[in-house]
C-alpha positions, 0 to 999 in steps of 0.5 A, a space after each residue: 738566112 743565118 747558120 750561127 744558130 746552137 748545133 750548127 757546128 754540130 750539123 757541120 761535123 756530123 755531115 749535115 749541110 748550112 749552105 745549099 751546094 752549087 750542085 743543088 742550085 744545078 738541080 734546081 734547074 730542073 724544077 725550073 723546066 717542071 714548072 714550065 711544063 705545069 704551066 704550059 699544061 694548064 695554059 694548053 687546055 685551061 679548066 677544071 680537068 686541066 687544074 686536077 691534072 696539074 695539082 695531081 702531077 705536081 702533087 707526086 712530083 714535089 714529094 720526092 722533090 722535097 725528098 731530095 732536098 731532105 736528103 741533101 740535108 742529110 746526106 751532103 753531096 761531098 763525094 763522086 759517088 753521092 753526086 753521080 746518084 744525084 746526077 741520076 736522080 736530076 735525069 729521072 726528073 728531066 724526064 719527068 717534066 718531059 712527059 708532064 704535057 702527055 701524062 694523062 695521054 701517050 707519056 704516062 708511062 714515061 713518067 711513071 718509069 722516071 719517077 721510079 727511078 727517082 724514088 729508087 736513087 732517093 731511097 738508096 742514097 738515104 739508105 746507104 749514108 749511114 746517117 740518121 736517115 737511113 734509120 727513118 728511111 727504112 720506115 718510109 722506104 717502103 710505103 714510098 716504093 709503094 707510090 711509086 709502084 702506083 704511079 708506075 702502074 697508073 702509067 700502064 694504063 688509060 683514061 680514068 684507072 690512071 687518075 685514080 691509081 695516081 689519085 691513091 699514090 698521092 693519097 699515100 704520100 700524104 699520109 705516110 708521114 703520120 702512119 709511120 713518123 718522121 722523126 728519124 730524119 734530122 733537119 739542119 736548119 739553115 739549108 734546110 730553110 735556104 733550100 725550100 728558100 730557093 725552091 720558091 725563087 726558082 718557081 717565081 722565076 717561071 712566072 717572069 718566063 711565063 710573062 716573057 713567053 706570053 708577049 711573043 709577037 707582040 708589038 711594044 706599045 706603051 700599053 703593052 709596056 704597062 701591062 708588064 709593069 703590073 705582070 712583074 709588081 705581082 710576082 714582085 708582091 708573091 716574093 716580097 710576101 714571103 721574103 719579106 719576114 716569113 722566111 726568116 721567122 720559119 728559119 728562127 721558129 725551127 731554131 728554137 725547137 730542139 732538134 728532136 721536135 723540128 721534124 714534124 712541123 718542118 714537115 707541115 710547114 715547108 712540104 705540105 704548106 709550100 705544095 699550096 705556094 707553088 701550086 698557087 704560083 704555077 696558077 698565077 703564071 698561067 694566068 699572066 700568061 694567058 693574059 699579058 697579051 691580051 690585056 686591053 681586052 676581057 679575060 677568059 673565066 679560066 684566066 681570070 680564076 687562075 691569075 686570082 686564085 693562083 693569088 689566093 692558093 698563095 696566100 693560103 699556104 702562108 696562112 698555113 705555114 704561119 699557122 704550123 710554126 706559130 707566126 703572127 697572124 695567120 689570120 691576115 693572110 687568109 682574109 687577104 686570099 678572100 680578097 683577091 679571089 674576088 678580083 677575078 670577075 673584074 677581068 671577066 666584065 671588064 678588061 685583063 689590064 684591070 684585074 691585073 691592077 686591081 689585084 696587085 693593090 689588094 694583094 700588095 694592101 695585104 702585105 704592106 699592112 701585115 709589115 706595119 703591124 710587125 713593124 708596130 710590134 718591134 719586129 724587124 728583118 734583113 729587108 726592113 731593117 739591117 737589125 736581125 729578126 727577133 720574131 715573136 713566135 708561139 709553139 708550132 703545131 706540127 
């Protein structure tokens, strides 16, 4: 990341962040436990419902996560007061992953309190900084206590009014931004990149505890051994696939907007985009999981669609994240999603081993050969070059 971009001085001075406080990398903590407990909760019970239930859950979730890190943004946590709230609003999400395994059982209610309660700290914050966000607070300050009534009213209740009333406070937040805009938000655009940056780190750091957790109890044969090279070559190709450029190319495409126009693709890009890249990595770590142990024999169909299609899901967010902020060949990345989803069945006719490793090639092919054409086209980055990134990028369409 780079902060010596024109108006970072004036972020500093009007309160704005360029780093990502230790406070931050504190309540990112949580986001670890979130992800685990989507995970286990799609692993406990693998299938369509239980696929439906997590992108639901993680849905409602990561709005007002991404909420919170536009509001560290904006609103720096550089007082007692501002980080106690903060604190506050790490608690409600603490007990938000605690109820992520009975959500749609016994905890729902749970759930529903806690995230009322971190929709309320979040609004309050914004509202009361005195920044530009307590002006675009106040248009989607109410239509987010609106989802957050749902989701506490779908907690109240049972079986399928709780799927629909959380159904609607999904539908909500992802409407919000176009029914009332989010151009009263200010975007600092180092740690607003750096933030989201972690965000993907933290959650490819569950895939490495769900590799770890899946060999519980197993002897280490060298068979074993192998089948977690391949495990960790793949979260390995889910980072280098995205830090590898992207990262710096989203960073410099926001930079070369006037601050004005960077809302709405930041929007686009690093909230809508990135529920399909987390998504696809809570899905990639339930399907190592479900494997890893497992790898000499034939995957189950759940296993196998969710270790491939995490895969796909993954790449189809960075098809949409390229494609929001203009960054070359969007196009690369949705043939490379095709083409790992249809490495699923080998896992189903032949062995978990074998899928695992076919996968990691295709998946690994696309990469490498999306970096040759940059390459080719005088692009260079931090890990290819120690040049700068000098990305050629069009207009963003968010």
């Amino acid at each position: 990341m780079t902060s010596d971009y024109p108006g970072a001085m004036e972020d500093a001075a009007e309160g704005g962040q360029l780093r990502a406080s230790t406070l931050e990398l504190f309540f990112d903590l949580v986001f670890v436990f979130t992800m685990t407990q989507l995970t286990h909760a799609f692993t406990h019970h693998p299938g369509w419902t239980a696929l439906g239930q997590v992108a639901l859950m993680f849905g409602i979730i990561w709005w007002m996560y991404a909420g919170y890190v536009w509001l560290t943004n904006e609103v720096a946590p550089n007082s007692s007061s501002r980080r106690t709230w903060l604190l506050i609003g790490m608690f409600g999400f603490f007990v938000l992953a605690l109820s992520i395994p009975g959500a749609f059982t016994g905890s729902g209610l749970a759930f529903g309190l806690a995230y009322f309660l971190i929709n309320t700290v979040h609004t309050l914050m914004f509202a009361t900084s005195g920044g530009a966000g307590a002006a675009g607070i106040r248009q989607i300050g109410p239509v987010n206590l609106l989802s957050a009534a749902l989701v506490l009213g779908g907690g109240l209740i049972h079986e399928w009014p709780r799927y629909l009333l959380w159904g609607l406070a999904f539908g909500v937040q992802i409407i919000t931004p176009y029914l009332f805009g989010p151009e009263g938000f200010s975007v600092r655009v180092a740690h607003f990149c750096e933030r989201h940056g972690l965000v993907i780190i933290v959650a490819l750091g569950e895939s490495v505890v769900a590799l770890g957790t899946g060999l519980a109890g197993q002897d280490i044969t060298p068979a074993l051994v192998a089948t977690v090279a391949l495990g960790l070559t793949l979260v390995y190709v889910l980072w280098w696939a995205f830090f590898g450029l992207d990262d710096e190319r989203g960073e410099h495409a926001l930079v070369a907007l006037a601050p004005a126009d960077r809302t709405r693709p930041a929007l686009a890009a690093y909230d809508y985009a990135f529920y399909m890249l987390l998504v696809g990595i809570i899905l990639t770590a339930a399907g190592i999981s479900m494997t890893i142990a497992h790898g000499n024999e034939p995957a189950s169909t759940a296993a196998a669609l969710a270790l491939s299609g995490g895969v796909a899901l993954y790449f189809l967010g960075q098809c949409v994240f390229r494609w929001v902020l203009g960054l070359p060949r969007p196009w690369l990345r949705l043939i490379g999603a095709v083409a790992v989803l249809a490495t699923a069945p080998i896992g189903v006719l032949w062995v978990a081993w074998g899928q695992l490793a076919v996968l990691v090639l295709v998946g690994y092919a696309f990469v490498i050969l999306d970096d040759v054409l940059s390459l080719r086209d005088g692009e260079m980055g931090k890990y290819l070059s120690h040049s700068p990134v000098a990305p050629r990028v069009r207009r963003p369409r968010g």
